[in-house]
C-alpha positions as MATLAB code, in Angstrom:
seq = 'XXXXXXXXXXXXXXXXXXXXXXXXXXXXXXXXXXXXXXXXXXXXXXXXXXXXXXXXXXXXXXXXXXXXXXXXXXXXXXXXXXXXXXXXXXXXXXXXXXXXXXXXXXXXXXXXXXXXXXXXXXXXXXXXXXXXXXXXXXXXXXXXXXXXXXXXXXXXXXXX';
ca = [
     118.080  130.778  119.449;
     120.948  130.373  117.009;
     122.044  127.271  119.075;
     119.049  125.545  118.204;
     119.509  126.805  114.666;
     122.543  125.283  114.277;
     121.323  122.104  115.875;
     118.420  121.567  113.663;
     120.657  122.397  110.957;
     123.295  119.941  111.341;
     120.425  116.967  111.670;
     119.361  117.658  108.418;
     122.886  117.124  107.603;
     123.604  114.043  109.055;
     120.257  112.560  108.283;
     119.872  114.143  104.142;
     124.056  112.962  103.861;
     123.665  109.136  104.928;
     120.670  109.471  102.675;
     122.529  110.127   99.645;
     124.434  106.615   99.241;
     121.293  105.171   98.943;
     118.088  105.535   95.926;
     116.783  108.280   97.863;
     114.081  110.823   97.595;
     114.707  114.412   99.157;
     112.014  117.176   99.328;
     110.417  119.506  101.513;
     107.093  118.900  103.442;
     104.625  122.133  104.517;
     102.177  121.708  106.835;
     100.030  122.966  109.955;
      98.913  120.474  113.196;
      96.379  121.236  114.913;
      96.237  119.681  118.548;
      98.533  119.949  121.966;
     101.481  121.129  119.858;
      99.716  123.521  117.216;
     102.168  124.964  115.085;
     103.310  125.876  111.516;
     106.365  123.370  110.079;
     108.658  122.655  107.283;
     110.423  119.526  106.979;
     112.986  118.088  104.797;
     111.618  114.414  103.569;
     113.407  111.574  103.425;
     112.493  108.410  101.402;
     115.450  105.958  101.200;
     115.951  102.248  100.145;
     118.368  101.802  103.253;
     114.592  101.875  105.103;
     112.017  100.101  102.555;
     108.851  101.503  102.932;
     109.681  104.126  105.370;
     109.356  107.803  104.966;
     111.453  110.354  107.452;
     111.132  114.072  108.176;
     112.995  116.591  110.347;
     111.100  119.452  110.957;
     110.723  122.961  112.395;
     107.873  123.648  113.846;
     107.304  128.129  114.201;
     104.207  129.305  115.636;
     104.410  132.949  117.421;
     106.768  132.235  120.801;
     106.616  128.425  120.150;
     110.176  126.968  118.241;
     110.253  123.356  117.995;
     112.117  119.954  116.644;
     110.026  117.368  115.054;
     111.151  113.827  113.976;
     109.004  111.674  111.948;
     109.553  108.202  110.881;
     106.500  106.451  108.806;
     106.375  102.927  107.331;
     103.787  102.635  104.392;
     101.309   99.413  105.124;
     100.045  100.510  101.468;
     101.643  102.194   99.022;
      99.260  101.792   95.830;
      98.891  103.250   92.294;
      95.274  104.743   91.869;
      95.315  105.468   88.183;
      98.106  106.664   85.779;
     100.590  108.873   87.963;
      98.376  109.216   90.759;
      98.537  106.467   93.708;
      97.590  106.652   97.828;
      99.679  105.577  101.006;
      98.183  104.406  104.592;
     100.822  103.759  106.925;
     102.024  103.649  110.898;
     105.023  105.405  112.554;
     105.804  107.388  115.185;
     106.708  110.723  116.034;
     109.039  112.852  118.599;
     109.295  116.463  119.090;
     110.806  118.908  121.731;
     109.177  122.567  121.799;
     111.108  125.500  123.760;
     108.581  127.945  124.708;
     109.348  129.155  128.772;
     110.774  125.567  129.430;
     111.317  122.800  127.499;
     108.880  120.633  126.286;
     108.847  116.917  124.728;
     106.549  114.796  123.248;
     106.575  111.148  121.583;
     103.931  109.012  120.451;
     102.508  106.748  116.983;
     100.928  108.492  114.205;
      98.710  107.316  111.160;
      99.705  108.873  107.671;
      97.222  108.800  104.739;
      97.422  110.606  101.935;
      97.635  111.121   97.758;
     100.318  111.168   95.362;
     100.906  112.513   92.005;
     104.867  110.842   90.469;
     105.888  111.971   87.508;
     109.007  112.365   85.290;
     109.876  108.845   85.109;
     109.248  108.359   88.415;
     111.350  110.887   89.647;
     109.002  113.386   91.543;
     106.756  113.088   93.649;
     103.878  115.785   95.024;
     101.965  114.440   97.857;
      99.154  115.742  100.346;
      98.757  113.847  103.096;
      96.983  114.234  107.093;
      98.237  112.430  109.893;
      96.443  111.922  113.197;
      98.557  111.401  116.100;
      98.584  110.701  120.020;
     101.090  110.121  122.422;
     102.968  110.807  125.885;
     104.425  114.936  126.384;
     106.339  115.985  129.291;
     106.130  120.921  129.536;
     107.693  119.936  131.974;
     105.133  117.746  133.791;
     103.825  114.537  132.421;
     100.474  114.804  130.245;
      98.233  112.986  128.355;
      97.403  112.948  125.536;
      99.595  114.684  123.090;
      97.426  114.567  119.976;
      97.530  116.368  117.244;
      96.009  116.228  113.266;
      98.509  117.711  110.847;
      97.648  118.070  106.933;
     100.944  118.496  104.912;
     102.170  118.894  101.227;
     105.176  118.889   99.620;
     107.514  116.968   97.164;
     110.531  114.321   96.897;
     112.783  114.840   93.744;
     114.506  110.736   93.704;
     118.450  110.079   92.370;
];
């Protein structure tokens, strides 16, 4: 187990680092999916200029003997102020996650984020709620399909 500690741990540090030369926002994402892979997660959130319009997250995924690895990579199709501080996002992207339970499992596929935003202090942070249905190609260890899942999240970017 501390292996895969340390593994997630050093992706967040290679992804959040390269992040930092750019206008980037970095927060923390909370959520639960419900489908093939249902499980509890936090993420760290990454939304950087390098990638216009994209959002990333690296999660961990804990739910009772299941430990997984998510990766998340979303481009916004809209990205739209409602009223005042408060705007809404639709987007595409995809997803990839491997799960250790007895063996090890992996999963890939294209998800759909939509969801609400609330930016303030100048712009600077952002508090969102979003749900994202997903489906896609697993392999525990045989092939299967589908691997779907519908995963509500919240959380926040604070941008430099």
């Amino acid at each position: 187990m501390n292996k895969k500690v340390l593994l997630l741990v050093s992706l967040i540090l290679l992804l959040g680092g390269g992040a930092l030369f750019a206008e980037t926002g970095l927060g923390l994402s909370f959520g639960y999916g419900y489908g093939y892979g249902q499980a509890s997660n936090i993420a760290l959130s990454i939304d950087s200029d390098v990638i216009p319009g994209s959002v990333q997250n690296v999660s961990l995924r804990i739910d009772g003997s299941y430990f997984g690895i998510g990766l998340t990579d979303d481009w916004y199709l809209v990205d739209d102020m409602i009223d005042g501080p408060f705007g809404w996002y639709f987007g595409v992207g995809f997803y990839a996650n491997v799960g250790f339970y007895d063996d090890i499992a992996f999963a890939f596929g294209a998800r759909a984020p939509i969801g609400l935003d609330l930016t303030v202090l100048d712009n600077k942070l952002r508090f969102f709620l979003e749900i994202a249905p997903a489906l896609g190609l697993g392999f525990d260890p045989d092939f299967y399909f589908p691997d779907w899942d519908i995963t509500g999240a919240f959380g926040f970017r604070f941008y430099f």
